[in-house]
VMD Tcl script that builds the backbone (N, CA, C; Angstrom):
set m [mol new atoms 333]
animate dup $m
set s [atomselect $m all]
$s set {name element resname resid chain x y z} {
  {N N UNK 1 A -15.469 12.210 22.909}
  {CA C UNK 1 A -15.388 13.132 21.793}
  {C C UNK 1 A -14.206 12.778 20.895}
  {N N UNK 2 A -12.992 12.354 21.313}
  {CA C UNK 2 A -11.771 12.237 20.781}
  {C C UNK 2 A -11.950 10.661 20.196}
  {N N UNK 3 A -12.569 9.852 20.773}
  {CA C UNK 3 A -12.900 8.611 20.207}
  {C C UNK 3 A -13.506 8.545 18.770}
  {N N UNK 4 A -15.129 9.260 19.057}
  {CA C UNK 4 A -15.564 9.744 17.662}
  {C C UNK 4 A -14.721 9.996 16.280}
  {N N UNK 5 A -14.159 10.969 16.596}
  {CA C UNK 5 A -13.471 11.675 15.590}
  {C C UNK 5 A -12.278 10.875 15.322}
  {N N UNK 6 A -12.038 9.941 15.876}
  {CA C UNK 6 A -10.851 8.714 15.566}
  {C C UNK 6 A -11.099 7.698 14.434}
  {N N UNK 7 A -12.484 7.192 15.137}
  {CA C UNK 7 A -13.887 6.162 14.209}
  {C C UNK 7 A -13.967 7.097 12.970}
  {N N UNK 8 A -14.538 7.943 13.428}
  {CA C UNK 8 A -15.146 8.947 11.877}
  {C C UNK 8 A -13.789 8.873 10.717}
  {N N UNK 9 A -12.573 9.036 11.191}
  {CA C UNK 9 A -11.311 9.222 9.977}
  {C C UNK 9 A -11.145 7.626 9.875}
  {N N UNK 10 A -11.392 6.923 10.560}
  {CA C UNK 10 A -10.647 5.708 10.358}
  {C C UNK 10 A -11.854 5.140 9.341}
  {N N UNK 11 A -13.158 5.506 9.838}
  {CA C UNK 11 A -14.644 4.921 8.543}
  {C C UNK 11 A -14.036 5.594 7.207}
  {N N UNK 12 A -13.489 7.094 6.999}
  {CA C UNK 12 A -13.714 7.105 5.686}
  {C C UNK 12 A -12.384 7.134 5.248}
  {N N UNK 13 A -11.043 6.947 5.820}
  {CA C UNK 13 A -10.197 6.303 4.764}
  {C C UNK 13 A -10.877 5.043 4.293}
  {N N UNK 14 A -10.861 4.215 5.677}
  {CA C UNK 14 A -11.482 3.001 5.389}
  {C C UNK 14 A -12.251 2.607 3.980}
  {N N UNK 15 A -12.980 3.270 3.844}
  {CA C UNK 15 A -14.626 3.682 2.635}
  {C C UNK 15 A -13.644 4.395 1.671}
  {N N UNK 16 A -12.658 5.550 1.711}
  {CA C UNK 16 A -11.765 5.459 0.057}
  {C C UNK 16 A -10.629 4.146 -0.015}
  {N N UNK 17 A -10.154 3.908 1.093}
  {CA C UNK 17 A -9.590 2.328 0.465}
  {C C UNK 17 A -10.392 1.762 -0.506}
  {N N UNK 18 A -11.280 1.282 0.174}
  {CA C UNK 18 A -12.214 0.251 -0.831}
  {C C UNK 18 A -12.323 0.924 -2.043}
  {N N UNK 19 A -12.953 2.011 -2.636}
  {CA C UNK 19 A -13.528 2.450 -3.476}
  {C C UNK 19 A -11.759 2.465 -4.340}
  {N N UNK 20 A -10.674 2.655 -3.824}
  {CA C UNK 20 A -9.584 2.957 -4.584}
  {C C UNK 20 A -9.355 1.223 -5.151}
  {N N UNK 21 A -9.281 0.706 -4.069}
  {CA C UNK 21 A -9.535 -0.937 -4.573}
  {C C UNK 21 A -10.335 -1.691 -5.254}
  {N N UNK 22 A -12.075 -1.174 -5.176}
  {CA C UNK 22 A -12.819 -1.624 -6.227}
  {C C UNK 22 A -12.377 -0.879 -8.050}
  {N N UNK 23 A -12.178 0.544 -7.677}
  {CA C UNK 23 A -11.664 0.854 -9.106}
  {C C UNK 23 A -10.360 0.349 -9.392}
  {N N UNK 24 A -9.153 -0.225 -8.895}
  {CA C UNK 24 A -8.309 -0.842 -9.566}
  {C C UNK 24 A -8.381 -2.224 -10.180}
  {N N UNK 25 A -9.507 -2.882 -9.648}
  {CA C UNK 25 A -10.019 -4.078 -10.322}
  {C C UNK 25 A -10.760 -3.888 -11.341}
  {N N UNK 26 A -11.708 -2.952 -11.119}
  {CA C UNK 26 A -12.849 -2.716 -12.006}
  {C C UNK 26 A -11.916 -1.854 -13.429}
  {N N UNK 27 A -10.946 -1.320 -13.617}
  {CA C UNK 27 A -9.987 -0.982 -14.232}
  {C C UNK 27 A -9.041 -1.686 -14.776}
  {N N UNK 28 A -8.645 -1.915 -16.101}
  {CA C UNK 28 A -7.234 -2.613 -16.828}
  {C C UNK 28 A -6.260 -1.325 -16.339}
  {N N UNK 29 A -6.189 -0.239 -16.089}
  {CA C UNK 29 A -5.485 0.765 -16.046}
  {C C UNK 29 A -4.164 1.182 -14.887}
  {N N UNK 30 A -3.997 0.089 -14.652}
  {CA C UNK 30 A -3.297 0.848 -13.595}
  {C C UNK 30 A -1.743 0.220 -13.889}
  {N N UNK 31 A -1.346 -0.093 -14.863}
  {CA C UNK 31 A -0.172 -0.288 -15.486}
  {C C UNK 31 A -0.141 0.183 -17.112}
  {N N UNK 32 A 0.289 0.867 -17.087}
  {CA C UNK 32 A 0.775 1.623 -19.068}
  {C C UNK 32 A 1.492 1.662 -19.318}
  {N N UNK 33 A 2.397 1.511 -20.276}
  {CA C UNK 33 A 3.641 1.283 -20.722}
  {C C UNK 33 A 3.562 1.674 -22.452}
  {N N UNK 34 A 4.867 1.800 -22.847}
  {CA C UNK 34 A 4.975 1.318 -24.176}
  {C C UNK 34 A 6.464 1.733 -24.743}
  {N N UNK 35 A 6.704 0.953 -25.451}
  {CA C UNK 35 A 7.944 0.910 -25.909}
  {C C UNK 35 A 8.036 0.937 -27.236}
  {N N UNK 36 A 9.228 1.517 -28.141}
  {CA C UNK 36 A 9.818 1.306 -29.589}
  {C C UNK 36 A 10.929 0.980 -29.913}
  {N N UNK 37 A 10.936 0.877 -31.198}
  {CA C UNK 37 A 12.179 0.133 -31.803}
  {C C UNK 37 A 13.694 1.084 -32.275}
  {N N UNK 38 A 14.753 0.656 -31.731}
  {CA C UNK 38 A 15.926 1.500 -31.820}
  {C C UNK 38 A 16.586 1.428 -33.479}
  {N N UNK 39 A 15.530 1.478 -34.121}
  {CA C UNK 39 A 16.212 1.349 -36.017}
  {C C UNK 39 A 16.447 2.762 -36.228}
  {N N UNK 40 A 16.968 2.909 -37.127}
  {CA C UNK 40 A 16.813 4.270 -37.227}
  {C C UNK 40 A 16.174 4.524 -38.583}
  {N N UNK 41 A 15.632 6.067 -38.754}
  {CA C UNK 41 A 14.316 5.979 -39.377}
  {C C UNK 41 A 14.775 7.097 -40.627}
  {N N UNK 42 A 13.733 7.233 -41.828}
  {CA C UNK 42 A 14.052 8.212 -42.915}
  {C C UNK 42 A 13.560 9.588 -42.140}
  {N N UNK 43 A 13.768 10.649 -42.509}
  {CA C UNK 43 A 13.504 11.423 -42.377}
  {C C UNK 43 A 12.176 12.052 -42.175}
  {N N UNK 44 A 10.919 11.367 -43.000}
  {CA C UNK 44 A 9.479 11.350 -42.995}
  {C C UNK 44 A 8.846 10.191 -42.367}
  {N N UNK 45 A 9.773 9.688 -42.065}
  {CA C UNK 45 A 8.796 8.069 -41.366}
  {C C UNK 45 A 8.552 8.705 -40.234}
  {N N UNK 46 A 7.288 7.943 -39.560}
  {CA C UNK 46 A 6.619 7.838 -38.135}
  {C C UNK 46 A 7.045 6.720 -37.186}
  {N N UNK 47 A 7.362 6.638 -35.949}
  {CA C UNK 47 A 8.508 5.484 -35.292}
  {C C UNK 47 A 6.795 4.733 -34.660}
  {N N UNK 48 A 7.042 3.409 -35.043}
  {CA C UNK 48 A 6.168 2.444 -34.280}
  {C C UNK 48 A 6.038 2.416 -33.076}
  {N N UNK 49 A 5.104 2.169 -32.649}
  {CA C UNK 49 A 4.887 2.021 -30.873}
  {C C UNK 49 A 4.323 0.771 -30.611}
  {N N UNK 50 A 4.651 -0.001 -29.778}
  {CA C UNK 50 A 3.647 -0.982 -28.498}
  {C C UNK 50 A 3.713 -0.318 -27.699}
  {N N UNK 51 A 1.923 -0.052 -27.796}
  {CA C UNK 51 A 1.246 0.196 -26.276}
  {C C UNK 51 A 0.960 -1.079 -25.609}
  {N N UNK 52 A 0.874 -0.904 -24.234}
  {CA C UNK 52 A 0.651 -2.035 -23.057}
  {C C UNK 52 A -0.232 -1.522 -22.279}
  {N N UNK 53 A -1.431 -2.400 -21.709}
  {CA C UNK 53 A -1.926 -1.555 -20.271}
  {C C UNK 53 A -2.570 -2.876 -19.574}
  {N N UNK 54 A -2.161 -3.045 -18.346}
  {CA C UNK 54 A -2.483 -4.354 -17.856}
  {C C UNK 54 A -3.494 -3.879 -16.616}
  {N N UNK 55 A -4.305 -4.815 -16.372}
  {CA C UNK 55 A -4.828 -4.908 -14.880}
  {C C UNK 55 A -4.610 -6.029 -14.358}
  {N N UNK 56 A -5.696 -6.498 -13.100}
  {CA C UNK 56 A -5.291 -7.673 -12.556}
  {C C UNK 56 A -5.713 -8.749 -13.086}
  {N N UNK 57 A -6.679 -8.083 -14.137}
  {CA C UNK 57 A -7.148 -9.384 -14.557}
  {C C UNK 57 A -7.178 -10.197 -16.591}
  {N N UNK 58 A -6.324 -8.754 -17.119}
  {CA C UNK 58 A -6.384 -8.889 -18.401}
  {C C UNK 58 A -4.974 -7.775 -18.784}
  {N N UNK 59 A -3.985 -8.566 -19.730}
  {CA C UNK 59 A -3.216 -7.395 -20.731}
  {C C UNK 59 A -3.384 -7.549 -21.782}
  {N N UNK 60 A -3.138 -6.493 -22.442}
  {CA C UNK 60 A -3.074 -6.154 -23.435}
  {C C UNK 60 A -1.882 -5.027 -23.962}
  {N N UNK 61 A -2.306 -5.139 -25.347}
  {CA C UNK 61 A -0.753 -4.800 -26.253}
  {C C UNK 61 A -2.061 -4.577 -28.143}
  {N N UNK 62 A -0.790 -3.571 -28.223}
  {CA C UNK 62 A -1.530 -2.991 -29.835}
  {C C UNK 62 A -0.630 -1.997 -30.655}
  {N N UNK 63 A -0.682 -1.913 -31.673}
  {CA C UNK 63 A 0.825 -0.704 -32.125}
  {C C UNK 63 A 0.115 0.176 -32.743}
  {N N UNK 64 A 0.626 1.124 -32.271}
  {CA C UNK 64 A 0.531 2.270 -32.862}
  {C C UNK 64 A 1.232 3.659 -33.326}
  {N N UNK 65 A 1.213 4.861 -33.737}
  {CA C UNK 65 A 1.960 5.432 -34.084}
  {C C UNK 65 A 2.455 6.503 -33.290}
  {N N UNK 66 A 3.920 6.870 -33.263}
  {CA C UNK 66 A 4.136 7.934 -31.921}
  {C C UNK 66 A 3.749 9.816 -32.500}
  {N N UNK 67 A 2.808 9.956 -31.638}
  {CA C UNK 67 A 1.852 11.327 -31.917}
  {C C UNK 67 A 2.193 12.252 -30.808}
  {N N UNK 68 A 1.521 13.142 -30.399}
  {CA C UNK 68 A 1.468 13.885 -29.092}
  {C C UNK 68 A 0.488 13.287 -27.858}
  {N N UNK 69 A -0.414 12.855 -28.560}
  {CA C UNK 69 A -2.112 12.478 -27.753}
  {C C UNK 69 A -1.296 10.680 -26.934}
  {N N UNK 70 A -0.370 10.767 -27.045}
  {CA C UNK 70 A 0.026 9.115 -26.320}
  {C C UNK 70 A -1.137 8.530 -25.607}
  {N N UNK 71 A -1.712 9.381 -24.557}
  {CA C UNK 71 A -2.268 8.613 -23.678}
  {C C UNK 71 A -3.734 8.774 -23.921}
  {N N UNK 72 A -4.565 9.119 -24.800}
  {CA C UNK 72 A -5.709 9.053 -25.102}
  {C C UNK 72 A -5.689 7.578 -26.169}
  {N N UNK 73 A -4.568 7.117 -26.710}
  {CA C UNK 73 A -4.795 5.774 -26.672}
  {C C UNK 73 A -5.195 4.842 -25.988}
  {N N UNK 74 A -4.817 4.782 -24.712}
  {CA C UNK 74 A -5.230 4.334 -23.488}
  {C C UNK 74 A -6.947 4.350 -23.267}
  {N N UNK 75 A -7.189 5.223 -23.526}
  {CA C UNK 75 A -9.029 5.145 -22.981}
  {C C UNK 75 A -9.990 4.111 -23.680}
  {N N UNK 76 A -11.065 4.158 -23.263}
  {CA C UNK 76 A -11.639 3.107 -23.356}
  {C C UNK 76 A -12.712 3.393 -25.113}
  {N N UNK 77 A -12.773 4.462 -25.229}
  {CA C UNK 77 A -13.485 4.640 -26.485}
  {C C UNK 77 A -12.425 4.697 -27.540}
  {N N UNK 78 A -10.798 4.827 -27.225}
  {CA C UNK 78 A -9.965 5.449 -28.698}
  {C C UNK 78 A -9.289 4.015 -28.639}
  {N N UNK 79 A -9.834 2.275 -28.604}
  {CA C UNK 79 A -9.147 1.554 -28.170}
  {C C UNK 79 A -9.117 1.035 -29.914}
  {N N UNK 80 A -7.868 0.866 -30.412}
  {CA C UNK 80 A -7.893 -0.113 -31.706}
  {C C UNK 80 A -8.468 -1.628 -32.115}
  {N N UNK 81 A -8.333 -1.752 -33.677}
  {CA C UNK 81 A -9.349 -3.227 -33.508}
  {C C UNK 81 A -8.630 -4.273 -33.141}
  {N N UNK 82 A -6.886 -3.752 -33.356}
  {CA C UNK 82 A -5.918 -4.748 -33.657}
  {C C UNK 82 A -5.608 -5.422 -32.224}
  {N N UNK 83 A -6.351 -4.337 -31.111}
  {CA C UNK 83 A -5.436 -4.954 -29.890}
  {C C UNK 83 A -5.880 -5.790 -29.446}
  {N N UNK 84 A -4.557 -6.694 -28.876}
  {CA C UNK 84 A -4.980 -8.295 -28.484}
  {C C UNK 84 A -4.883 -8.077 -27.030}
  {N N UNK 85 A -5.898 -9.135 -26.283}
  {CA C UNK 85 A -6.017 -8.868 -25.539}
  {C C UNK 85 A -5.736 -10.150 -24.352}
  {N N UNK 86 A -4.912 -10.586 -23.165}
  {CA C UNK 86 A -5.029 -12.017 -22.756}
  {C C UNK 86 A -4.758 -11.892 -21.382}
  {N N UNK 87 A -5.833 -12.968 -20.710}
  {CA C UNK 87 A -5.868 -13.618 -19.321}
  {C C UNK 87 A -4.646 -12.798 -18.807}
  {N N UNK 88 A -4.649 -12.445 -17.803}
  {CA C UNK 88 A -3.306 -12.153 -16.801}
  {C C UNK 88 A -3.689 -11.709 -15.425}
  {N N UNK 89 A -3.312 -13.011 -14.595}
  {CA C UNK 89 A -3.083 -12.809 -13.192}
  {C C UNK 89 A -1.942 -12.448 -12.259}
  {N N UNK 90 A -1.965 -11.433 -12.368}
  {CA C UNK 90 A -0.828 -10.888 -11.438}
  {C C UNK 90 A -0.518 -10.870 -10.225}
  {N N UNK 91 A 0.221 -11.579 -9.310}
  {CA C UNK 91 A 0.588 -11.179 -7.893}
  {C C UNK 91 A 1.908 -10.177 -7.470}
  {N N UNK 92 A 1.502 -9.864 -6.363}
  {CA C UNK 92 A 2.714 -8.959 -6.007}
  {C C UNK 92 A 3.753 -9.491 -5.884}
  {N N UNK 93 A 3.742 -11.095 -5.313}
  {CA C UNK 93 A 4.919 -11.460 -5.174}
  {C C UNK 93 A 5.543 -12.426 -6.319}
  {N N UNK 94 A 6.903 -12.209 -6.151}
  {CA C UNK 94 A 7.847 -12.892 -6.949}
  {C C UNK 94 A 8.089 -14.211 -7.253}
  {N N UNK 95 A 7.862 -14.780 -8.180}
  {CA C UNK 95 A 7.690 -15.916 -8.568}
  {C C UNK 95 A 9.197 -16.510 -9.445}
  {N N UNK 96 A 9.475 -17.716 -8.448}
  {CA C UNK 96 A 10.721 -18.338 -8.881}
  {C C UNK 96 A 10.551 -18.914 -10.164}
  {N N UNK 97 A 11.248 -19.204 -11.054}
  {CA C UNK 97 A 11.572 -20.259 -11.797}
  {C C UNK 97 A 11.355 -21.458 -11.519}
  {N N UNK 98 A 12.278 -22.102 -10.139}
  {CA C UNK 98 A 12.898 -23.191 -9.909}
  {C C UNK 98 A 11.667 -23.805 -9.353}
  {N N UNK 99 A 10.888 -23.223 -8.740}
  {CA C UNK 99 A 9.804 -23.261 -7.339}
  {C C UNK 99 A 8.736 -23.630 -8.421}
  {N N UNK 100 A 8.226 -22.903 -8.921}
  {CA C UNK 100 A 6.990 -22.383 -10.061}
  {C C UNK 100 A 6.464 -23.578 -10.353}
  {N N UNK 101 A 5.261 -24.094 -10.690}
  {CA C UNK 101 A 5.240 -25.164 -11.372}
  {C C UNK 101 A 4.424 -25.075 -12.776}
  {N N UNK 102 A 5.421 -24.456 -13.496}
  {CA C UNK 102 A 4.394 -24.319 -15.179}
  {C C UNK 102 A 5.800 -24.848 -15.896}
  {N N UNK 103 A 5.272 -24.327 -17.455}
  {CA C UNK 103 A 5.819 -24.771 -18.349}
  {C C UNK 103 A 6.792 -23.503 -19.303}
  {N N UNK 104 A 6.541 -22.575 -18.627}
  {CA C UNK 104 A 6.917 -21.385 -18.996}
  {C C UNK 104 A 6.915 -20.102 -18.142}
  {N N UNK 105 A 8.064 -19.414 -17.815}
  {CA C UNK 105 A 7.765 -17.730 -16.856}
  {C C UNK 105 A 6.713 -17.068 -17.762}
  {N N UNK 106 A 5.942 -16.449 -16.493}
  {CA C UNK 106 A 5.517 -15.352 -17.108}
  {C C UNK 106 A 5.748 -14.370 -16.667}
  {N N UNK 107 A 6.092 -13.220 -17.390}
  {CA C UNK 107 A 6.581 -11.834 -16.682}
  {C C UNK 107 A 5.306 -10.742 -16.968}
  {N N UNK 108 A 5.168 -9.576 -16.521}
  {CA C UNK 108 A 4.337 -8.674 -16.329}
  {C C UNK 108 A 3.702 -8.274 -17.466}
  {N N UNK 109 A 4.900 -7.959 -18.377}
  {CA C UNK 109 A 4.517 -7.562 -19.749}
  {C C UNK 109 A 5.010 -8.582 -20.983}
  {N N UNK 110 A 4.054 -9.359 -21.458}
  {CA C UNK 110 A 4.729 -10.454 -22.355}
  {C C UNK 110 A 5.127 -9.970 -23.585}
  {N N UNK 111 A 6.450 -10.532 -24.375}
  {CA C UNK 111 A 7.154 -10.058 -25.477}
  {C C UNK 111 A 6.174 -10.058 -26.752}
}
mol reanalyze $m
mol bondsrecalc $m
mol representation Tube
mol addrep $m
């Protein structure tokens, strides 16, 4: 009886692992960011934004203006025409300089 019920919790974390793992692939979303510029502004101006949102397999970056709705930029229907979008493979682990063999670092979020 105590076995069962061991199997049974261990099948369905097991079964939301996966499903938490197929949607973080199947997702650009699981990194967002965005940053602005420290100028200082007129009185009526709107302050620029880069948005960022990376997955494992693509980032992207696009500017836009700082509002209340921030993160409905993010979704997949309010996405702009301007944003560029490029290759990015990410690992967890840390990648030397010295070791590396390219022609350039790449870091998480490119400038």
């Amino acid at each position: 009886m105590k076995w069962s019920v061991a199997l049974f919790f261990a099948g369905l974390f097991a079964a939301l692992g996966t499903v938490f793992i197929l949607l973080s692939f199947c997702t650009d979303y699981w990194l967002l960011a965005w940053e602005t510029t420290d100028c200082p502004l007129r009185e009526n101006a709107e302050r620029n934004l880069t948005f960022y949102h990376e997955g494992f397999f693509w980032r992207c970056s696009f500017e836009g203006k700082e509002d209340e709705d921030i993160l409905l930029k993010f979704w997949f229907t309010n996405q702009p025409l301007s944003k560029n979008c490029v290759q990015a493979y990410l690992s967890p682990f840390p990648v030397s300089e010295q070791t590396h063999n390219a022609t350039t670092y790449e870091t998480a979020i490119s400038k």
